[in-house]
N, C-alpha and C positions, 0 to 999 in steps of 0.2 A: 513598541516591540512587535516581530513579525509572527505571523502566526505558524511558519514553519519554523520558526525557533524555537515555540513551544511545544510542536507535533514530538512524540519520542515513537520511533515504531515499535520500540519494542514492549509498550503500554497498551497498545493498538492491538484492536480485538474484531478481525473483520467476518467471525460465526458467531456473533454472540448467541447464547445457547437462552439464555434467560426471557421468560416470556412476561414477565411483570415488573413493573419499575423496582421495587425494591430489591429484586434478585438481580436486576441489568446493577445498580448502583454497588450491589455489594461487588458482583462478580469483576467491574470496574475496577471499586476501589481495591481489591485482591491483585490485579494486576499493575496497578501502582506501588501499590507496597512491594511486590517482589522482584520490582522495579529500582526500590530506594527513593523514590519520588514523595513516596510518605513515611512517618514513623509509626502511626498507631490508626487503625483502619479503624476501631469504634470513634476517635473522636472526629475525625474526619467525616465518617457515616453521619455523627448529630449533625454537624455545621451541611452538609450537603440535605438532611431531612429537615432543619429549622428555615431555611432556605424555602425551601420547597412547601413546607405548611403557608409560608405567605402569599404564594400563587402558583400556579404551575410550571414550569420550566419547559412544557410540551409547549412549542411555540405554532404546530400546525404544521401542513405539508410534510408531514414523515419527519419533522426535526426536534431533537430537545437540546436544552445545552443547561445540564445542573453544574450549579458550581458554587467553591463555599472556598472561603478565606478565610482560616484558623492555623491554629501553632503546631498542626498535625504535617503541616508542608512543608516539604525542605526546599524544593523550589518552584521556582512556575511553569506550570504543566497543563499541556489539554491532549484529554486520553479520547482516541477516536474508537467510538465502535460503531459496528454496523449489524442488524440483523435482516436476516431474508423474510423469516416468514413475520415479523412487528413484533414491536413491545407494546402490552396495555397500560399505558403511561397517561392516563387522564388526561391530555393533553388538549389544547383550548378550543380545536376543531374535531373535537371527540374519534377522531382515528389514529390506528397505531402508528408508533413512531418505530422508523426504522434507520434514523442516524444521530448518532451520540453524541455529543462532545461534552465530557464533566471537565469544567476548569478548575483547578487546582491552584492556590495562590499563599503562600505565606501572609503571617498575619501583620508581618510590619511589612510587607511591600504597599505602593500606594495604590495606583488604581490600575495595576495590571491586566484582572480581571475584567473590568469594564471597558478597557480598550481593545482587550482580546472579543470579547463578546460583540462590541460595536464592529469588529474586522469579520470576523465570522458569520454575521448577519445581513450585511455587505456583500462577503461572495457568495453564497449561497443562493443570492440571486440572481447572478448574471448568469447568461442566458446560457444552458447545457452542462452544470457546474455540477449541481446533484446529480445529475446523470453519470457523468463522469468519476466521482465517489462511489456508486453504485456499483461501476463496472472494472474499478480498482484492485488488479488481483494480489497487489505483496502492500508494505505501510510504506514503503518508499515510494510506489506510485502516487499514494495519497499524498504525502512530502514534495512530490515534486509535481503536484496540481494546485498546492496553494505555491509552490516558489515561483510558479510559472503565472502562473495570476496575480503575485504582488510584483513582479519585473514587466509585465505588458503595457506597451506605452498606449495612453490615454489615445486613441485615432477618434473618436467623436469628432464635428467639428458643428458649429452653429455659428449664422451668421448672425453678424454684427448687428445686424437691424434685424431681425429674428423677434417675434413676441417674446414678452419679458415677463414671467410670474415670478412670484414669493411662495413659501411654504414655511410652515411650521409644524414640526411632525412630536410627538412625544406619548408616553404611553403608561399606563400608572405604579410601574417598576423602574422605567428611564431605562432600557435594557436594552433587551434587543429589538420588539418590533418598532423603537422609536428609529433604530438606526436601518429598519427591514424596510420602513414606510420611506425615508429619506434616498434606499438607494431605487427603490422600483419607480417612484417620481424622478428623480435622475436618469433614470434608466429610458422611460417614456417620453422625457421630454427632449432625450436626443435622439429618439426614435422618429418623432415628432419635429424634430427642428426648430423647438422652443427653446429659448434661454431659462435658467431657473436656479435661483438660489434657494437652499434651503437651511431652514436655522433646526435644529433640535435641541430639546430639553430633555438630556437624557442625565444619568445619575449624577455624571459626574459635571454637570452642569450646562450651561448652555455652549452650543459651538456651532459658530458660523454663525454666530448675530447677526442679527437683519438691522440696517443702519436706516439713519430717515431717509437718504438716498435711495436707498433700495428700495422699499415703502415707495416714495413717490414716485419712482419710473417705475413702479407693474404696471401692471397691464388688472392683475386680477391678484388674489391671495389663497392659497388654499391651506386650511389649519385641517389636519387629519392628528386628532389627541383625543387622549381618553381622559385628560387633568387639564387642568384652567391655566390657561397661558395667558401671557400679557396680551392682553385685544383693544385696549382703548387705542393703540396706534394704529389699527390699521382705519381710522374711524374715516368714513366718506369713500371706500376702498369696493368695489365688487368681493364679496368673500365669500366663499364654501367652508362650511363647518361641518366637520363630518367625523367618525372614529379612526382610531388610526389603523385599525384593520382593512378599512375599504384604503387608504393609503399604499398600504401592499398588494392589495387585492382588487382595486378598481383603478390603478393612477390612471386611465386614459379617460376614464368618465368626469374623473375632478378636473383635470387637465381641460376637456373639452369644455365644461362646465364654467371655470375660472374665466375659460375666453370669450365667453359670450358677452352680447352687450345686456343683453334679461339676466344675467346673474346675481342676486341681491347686494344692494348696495349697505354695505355695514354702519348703522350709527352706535356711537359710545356714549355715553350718559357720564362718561367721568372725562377731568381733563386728560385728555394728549401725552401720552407717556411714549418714551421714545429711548434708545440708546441714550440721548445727549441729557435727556430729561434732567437732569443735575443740576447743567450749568442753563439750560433754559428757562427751568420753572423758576418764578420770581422765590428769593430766602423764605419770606413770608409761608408759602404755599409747602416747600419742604419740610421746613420748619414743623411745619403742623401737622405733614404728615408723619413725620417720621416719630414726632410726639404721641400721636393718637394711634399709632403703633403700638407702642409701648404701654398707653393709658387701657389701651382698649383688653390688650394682655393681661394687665393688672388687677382689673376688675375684677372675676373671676373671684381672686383672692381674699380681696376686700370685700367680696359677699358673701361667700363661704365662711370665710372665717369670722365676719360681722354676723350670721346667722348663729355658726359655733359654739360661739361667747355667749351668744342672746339667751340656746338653751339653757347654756349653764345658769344663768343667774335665775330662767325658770325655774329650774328644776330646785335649787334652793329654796327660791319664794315658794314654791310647793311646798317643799318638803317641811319648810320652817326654818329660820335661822334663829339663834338665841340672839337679846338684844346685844348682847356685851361682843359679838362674834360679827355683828356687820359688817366690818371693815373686810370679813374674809368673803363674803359674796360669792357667789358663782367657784366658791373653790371651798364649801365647807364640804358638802358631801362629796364622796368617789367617784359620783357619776356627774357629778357638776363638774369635779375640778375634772374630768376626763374630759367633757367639752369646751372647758376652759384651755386643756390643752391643744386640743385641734386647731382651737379659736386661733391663739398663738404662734400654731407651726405655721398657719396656712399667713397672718399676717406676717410672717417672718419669710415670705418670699414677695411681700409688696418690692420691693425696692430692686433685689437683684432682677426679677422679670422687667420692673420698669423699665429698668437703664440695657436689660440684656436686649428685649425686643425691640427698642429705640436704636439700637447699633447693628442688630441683624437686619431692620429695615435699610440701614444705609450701606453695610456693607455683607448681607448675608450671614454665612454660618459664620466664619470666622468672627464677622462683629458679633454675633450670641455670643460667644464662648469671653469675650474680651468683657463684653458687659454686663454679663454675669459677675464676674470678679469685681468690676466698677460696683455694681449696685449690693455686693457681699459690703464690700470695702466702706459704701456708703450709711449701710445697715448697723456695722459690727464698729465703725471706726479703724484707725490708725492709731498705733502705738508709738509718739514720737519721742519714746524714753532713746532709742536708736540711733537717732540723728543728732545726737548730743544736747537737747533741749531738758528743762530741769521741769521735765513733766514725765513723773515716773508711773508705769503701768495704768493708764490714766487711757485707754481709749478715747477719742475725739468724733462720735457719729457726726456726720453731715446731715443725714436723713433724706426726705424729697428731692433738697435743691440739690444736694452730692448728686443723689443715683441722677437726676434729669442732665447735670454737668457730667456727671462720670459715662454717660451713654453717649452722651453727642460726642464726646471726644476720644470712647473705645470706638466706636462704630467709624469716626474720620481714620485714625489713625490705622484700623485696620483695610479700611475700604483705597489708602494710601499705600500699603504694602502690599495689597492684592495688585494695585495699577502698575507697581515698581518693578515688583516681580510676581509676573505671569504666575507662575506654579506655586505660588505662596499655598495659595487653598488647599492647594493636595495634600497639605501635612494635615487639615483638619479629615478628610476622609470623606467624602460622599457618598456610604452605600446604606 
């Protein structure tokens, strides 16, 4: 979706009067409601403040872009304001911001909002774009600065035999500076007459994967992220590792950097992971991993909850048990059997974590959500009084070897719908 399909001017507030975030937000959301854009401005206010407690939305350089997805939205909307003299918006380079955009998203649409934020992070940087918002005097001018920047034909040109880098840019929201860092490297590097792919890891996942192809004709890598991205492939690679702020705010230093032949040469201590990684890594080696996945998630459980239990039976042998009452252990007194109970709940997710992180290993969120259910199903059993079998209300647990089969075979069959169809994931959500 374009991002002047979502502009409405007549939401558009180019005096905003408000000198503090919370006053720009409300005064915002006031003119989305009387807009029709929303139904109810406190709930909207929470999901735009719940937002915002998780990090700032002040992205730096005079910009902020809050935005909240909840059932207060009737449709998708980004309300532009602008103030002269700044908002004190705690913003990540501690100066005021003086341009707005709160995105607005219904709560069943899917990742509207994150493709709106990745477009908006985008122009904002090319070269005389805020300027140009700045000096915007009706909202249709503003409307007709982003139509005219999503219709401008790509003129860059880079030759063929041109130095070749890689990047990977992301940021610990997946937001905007993952997609701010991706266009200013783009940006330098046809400044430059560099060729350059770049992959980001932003909310709604990765895009524009780096293939082993790409990886092996760079020239150099440059990772500008503030989170842990796959690194074992670029292993024997000249690499810069650096925040994804110096990605917006230095590309020509990492650029010049990446090209050098003194650039450090990156070694991996783990094997070779790659796009194909799948069908490369011998069964054995997947196998294991995708197991100690799951194993390594499930532990946790099984100590907590083996410590749990442990109290409880203390806490009786303390207290005393009568002899005739043994059998009841760790659950005669109140405060035993309460950590008898814990003991219990927390063993009562052995199974579904097993089989859910063994299937999010192989096919991400959507294998969690599928493996969960595999290792409920494993835990709890099947009822096959249903299926016409003369086994009535008789649950059937599988136990370990279920949830270990129920996980490799939610995680295949999801990581199989993801490949079929593209957009499958969208329906689980990424934000």
């Amino acid at each position: 979706m374009k991002i002047s399909e979502l502009l409405v001017p007549e939401v558009m507030i180019l005096d905003l009067k408000a000198k503090t975030k919370q006053a720009a937000f409300e005064e915002m959301i006031n003119r989305l409601y009387e807009a029709g854009r929303i139904t109810d401005k406190k709930v909207f206010l929470e999901g735009i403040l719940a937002r915002e407690s998780q990090t700032t939305t002040g992205l730096g350089d005079g910009i902020a872009m809050p935005h909240a997805k909840n059932s207060a939205v009737k449709m998708p909307t980004v309300a532009f304001a602008r103030s002269t003299a700044g908002v004190d918006y705690q913003a990540m380079d501690g100066q005021p911001v003086h341009l707005l955009f709160m995105i607005a998203v219904p709560a069943n649409a899917n990742n509207t909002h994150l493709e709106a934020l990745a477009s908006l992070s985008r122009y904002l940087l090319q070269d005389g774009f805020m300027d140009k918002l700045k000096q915007a005097t009706t909202p249709d001018d503003v409307v007709n600065l982003f139509t005219t920047q999503e219709t401008a034909p790509n003129t860059a040109h880079v030759e063929d035999d041109a130095p070749y880098l890689v990047a990977v840019t992301a940021c610990t929201t997946g937001i905007a500076h993952t997609y701010m860092a991706e266009e200013a490297l783009k940006k330098e590097a046809d400044k430059l007459g560099i060729r350059i792919k770049v992959e980001t890891n932003g909310a709604d996942g990765v895009g524009n994967k780096l293939t082993d192809s790409d990886i092996a004709h760079a020239q150099g890598v440059i990772i500008a992220a503030d989170k842990k991205v796959e690194m074992a492939r670029f292993d024997g690679k000249p690499l810069i590792n650096r925040p994804v702020a110096d990605g917006i705010r230095k590309p020509d230093e990492l650029i010049e950097l990446a090209l050098r032949q003194t650039a450090p040469i990156y070694h991996s201590q783990e094997a070779k992971t790659t796009n194909s990684s799948e069908t490369t890594q011998s069964i054995g080696k997947a196998f294991y991993r995708h197991l100690m996945s799951g194993v390594s998630s499930m532990l946790p459980f099984v100590i907590g909850g083996g410590i749990a239990i442990a109290f409880a039976f203390l806490i009786d042998q303390s207290l005393g048990v009568p002899k005739d009452a043994l059998s009841s252990l760790g659950t005669y007194h109140p405060i035993a059997a309460f950590f008898k109970q814990i003991g219990g709940a927390a063993f009562g997710f052995m199974l579904p974590v097993l089989a859910g992180y063994i299937a999010h290993s192989i096919a991400e969120k959507p294998g969690l959500i599928a493996g969960f259910v595999a290792g409920a199903l494993a835990a709890n059993g099947y009822n096959l009084y249903n299926v016409g079998l003369d086994v009535k209300h008789m649950p059937i647990p599988s136990g370990f070897l279920g949830a270990l089969v129920g996980g490799f075979l939610a995680g295949g069959i999801m990581l199989l719908l993801k490949k079929t169809f593209p957009k499958f994931a969208e329906i689980f959500g990424r934000h």
